[in-house]
Phi, psi and omega in degrees: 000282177222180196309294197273013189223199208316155144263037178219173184293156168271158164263137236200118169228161179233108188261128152237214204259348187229353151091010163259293173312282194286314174310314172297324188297296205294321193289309203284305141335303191269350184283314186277359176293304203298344183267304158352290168277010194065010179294137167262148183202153149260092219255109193269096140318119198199141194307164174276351161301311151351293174298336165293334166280012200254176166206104184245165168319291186201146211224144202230102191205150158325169166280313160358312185242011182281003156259344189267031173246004197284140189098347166257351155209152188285000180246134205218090181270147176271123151232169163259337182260087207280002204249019200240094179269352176285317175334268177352285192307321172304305174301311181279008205235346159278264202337328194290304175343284186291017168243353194078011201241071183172000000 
């Protein structure tokens, strides 16, 4: 990931309810929060059904849909505003800490 955290990219999905708009909107937004803290991540956009077979680092959805994620990554952010990336980066930036992976 980076110089103090994983030595591989992290995986990363931004998840809504139908995995087109607002999931792209979210992905393109946490890809510039994560270049930002210098995180390498791969970042994927996708419906929350999808994302429930799925298994990533850490998975990024309104709250509404942070609970059908448990279990597809141990980091799991809520957000409301999809368009507000210092936010993100501020969230994502705690969440990273406290795995140690920052």
């Amino acid at each position: 990931m980076n110089q103090t955290g994983p030595d591989r990219e992290l995986r990363v999905l931004t998840v809504c309810g139908v995995g087109m708009g607002s999931s792209l909107i979210l992905r393109m937004n946490a890809e510039k929060a994560l270049s930002s803290l210098g995180v390498a991540a791969k970042v994927e956009h996708t419906d929350v059904s999808s994302a429930r077979g799925m298994k990533a680092d850490v998975a990024i959805a309104q709250g509404l849909h942070t609970d059908e994620l448990a279990g597809v990554a141990p980091v799991v952010i809520a957000i409301s505003n999809f368009m507000d990336v210092d936010g993100l980066r501020r969230q994502l930036d705690e969440a990273l800490r406290a795995q140690e992976w920052l």
